[in-house]
N, C-alpha and C positions, 0 to 999 in steps of 0.2 A: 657825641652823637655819631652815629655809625651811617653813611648815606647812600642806601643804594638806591636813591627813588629816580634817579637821572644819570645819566654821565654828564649832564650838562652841569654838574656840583660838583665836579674838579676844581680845584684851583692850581693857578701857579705853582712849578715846583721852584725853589733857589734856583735853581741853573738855568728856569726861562726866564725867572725878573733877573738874574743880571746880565742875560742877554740883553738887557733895553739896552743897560749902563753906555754901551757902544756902538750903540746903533746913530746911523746917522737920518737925521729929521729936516725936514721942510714942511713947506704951503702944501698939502695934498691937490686942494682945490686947483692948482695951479699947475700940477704936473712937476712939483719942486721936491717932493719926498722921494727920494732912493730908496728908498728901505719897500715902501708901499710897489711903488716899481716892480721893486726884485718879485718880491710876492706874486704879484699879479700875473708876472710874465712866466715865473714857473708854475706858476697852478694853470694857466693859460697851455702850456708846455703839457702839464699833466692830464690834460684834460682832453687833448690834442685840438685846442679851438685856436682862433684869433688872436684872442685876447680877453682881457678879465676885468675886473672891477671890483674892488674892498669894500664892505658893506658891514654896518653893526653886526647884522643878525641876520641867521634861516629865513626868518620871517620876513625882512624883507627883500631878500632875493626871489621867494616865491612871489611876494606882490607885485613887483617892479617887471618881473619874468610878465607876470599874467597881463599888464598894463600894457608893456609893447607889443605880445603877440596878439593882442584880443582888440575890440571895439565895444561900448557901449552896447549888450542885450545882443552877445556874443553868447554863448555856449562852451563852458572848460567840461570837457571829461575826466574825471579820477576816479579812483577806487576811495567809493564812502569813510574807509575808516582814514582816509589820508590827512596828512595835517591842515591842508589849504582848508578844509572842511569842517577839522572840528577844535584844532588848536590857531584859529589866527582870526580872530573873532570877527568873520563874516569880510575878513579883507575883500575878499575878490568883487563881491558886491559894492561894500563902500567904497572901493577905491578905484575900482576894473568899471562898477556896473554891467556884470557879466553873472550868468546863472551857470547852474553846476549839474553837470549832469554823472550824477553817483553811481560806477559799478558793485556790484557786489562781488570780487575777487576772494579768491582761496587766502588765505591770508595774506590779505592786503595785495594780491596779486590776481589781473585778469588776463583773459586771453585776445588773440585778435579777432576770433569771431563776435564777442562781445564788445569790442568796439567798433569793429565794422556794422551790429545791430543800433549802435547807440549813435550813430554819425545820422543827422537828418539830411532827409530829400532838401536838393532846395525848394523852397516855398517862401511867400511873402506874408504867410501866417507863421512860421515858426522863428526861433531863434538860428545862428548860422552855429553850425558847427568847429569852433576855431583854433581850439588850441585839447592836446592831448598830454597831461600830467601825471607821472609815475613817480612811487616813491622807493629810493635804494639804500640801505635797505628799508623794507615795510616795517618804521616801528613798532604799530599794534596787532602788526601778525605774527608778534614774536622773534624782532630782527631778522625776517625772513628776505633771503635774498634771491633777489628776480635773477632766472637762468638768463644767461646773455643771447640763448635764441629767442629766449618768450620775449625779450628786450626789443629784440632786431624785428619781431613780426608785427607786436602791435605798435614799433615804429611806423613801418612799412606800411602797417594799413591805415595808420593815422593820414600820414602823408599821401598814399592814394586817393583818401577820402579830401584832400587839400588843406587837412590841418597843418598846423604848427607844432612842435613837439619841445619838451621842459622836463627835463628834472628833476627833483627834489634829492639830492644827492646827500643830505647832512649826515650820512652813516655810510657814502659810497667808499672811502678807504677800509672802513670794516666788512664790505665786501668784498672788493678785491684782496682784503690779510688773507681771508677766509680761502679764498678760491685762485688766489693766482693770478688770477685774469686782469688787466691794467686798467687803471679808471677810465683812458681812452677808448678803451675796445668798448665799456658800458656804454660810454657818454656818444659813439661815433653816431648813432641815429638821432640824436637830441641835437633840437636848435638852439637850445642853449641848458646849462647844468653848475649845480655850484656846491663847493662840500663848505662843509663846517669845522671851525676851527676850538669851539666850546664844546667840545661834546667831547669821546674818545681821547681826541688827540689835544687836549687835557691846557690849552688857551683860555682867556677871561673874557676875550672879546673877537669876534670876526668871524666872516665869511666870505667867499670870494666866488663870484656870478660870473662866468663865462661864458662865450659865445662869436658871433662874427663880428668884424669890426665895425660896420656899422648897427649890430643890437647894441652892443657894450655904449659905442655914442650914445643911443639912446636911453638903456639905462642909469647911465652918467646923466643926462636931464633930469630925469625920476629921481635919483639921488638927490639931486641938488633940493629938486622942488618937495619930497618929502622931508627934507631936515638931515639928510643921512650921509650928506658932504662935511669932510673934516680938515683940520690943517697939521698936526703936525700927527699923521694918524702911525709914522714910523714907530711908535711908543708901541701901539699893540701889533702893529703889523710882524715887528723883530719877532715877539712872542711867537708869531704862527710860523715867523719862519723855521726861527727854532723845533715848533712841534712838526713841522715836516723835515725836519733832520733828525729826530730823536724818539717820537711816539707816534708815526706810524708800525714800524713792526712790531711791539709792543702791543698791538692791539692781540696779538692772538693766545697773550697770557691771558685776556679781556674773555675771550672766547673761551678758553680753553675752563675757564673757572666758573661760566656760567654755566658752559655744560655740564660743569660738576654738580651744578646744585641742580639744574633743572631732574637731573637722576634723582638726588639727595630727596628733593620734594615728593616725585613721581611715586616716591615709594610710602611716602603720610597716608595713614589709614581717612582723613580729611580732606584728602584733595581727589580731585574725581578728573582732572585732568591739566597735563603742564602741553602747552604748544611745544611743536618739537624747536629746539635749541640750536640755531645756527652760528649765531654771532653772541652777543653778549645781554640780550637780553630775556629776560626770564619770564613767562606768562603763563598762569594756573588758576581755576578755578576749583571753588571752596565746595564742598558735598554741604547735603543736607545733616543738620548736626554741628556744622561746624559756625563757629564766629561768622558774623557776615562781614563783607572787606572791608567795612569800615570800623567794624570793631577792631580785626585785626588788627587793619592801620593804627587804630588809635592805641591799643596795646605796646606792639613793637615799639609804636614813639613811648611809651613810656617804660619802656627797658635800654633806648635809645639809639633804636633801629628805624628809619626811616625807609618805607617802602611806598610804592604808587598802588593806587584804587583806583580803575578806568571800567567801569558799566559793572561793577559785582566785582569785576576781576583782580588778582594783585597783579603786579608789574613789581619786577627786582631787574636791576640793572648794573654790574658789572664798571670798573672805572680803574682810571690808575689810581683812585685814591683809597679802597679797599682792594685787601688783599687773602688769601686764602685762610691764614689765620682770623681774622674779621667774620669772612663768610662762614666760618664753623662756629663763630660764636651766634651767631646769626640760624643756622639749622638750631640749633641748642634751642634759640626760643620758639622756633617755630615746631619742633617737635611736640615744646612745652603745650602751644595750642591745639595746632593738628596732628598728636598721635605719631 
């Protein structure tokens, strides 16, 4: 089976598991793991914050993020199609008790005046407006990545407005391969930011939430009390370190192949339109005439192609674990369906 439906379906390569072999481990919980340490302090470094924190998952960096900027029947701003919204099944509510107030952004990207419309008066009839959430890059806008001025402005007006500011960084390396620009320069208007170590940059396990030193204390609390404190967590942490020595620059083979196909598709007498191709992810809808996404879907898995179906649409995603040979076999069937 051939898997382009995530990057987050890489696995380990040999040379990241026997990076464990010699890694050295402790109590994480205790501030006794070296390895976890290392990690933290240069993602910390990269990010240009305080300090960091090692976390299973994306998922819970956005929570834990949401929980210490926000208060109970709080107000988070995002752009609708963001993950907090519609991949982390209602976290911010169950766990924040906070309401969402959804832009509609150009793919997955809005401006400052619409957040400036979207920040309430205060009143003792409405919710407060408290926290402001970007995602880098916009998965469902087709790995679209946020200019670093659109970045800096609806910073700037979040914080006029006296929100707090997050975010969602699990593809911010694949912006900066793309653009040069360093994940500090993204993250410098952000109260706090964390990239992913499962996706791209091609790890089994991790993320790493940064911010000032006392957010990070208190995300360390959230850690503890969601379950998401470990003890000898240097096992996976070695892995991320490794993928920040070895698969970030690599990501712009990542890039460079999705552009290929997003072209490749552009041109099926069946598809009526591919989102344009920044990074490495690939988004096209199906004409009239054509299979619907789930036929397709279920097609390709049975030539043994796995791709993503999000609202009608396909989603194809680029990885170190396919490669350009793979993706040709991959046009092969897809011409077979759409022309």
């Amino acid at each position: 089976m051939y898997d382009f439906y995530s990057d987050t379906k890489t696995k380990p390569t040999a040379e990241m598991r026997r990076a464990v072999l010699d890694c050295v481990v402790g109590d994480e919980q205790k501030d006794e793991d070296p390895t976890t340490t290392e990690l933290c302090g240069r993602v910390a470094t990269l990010l240009g914050k305080e300090a960091a924190v090692f976390l299973p998952s994306g998922t819970m960096c956005n929570e834990i993020a949401i929980n210490v900027h926000t208060s109970p029947g709080d107000e988070v701003v995002c752009d609708r199609s963001s993950h907090i919204v519609n991949f982390e099944t209602g976290g911010p509510s169950a766990i924040s008790g906070v309401m969402i107030r959804a832009l509609q952004g150009e793919r997955g990207i809005f401006d400052s005046e619409q957040v400036a419309e979207a920040i309430r008066p205060d009143s003792r009839y409405a919710p407060k407006s408290a926290l402001l959430c970007v995602e880098q890059t916009a998965n469902m806008g087709g790995g679209a990545v946020w200019p670093l001025e659109k970045l800096q402005a609806v910073s700037a007006k979040a914080k006029a407005g006296g929100l707090n500011t997050h975010m969602d960084g699990a593809r911010l390396m694949n912006a900066s391969v793309k653009t040069g620009i360093s994940p500090a320069a993204y993250a410098k208007g952000f109260d706090s930011v964390w990239i992913d170590f499962t996706k791209g940059l091609g790890a089994p396990v991790g993320a790493v939430l940064a911010g000032s030193g006392d957010f990070v204390a208190q995300a360390w609390r959230l850690k503890q009390r969601l379950g998401g404190a470990m003890r000898q967590s240097g096992i996976v942490a070695s892995m991320c370190l490794y993928a920040l020595d070895h698969h970030v620059e690599r990501l712009a083979e990542d890039h460079e192949l999705a552009e290929r196909l997003g072209a490749e598709i552009a041109a099926l007498d069946k598809v009526t339109q591919v989102l344009p191709v920044e990074t490495n992810i690939v988004i096209f809808d199906l004409a009239v005439g054509a299979p619907t996404a789930a036929e397709l879907v279920g097609a390709l898995a049975a030539d043994g192609f796995q791709v993503g179906a999000f609202d009608g649409r396909i989603r194809i995603i680029t990885h170190l674990d396919v490669n350009p040979a793979v993706a040709d076999l991959l046009m092969e069937r897809l011409r077979t369906y759409l022309g």
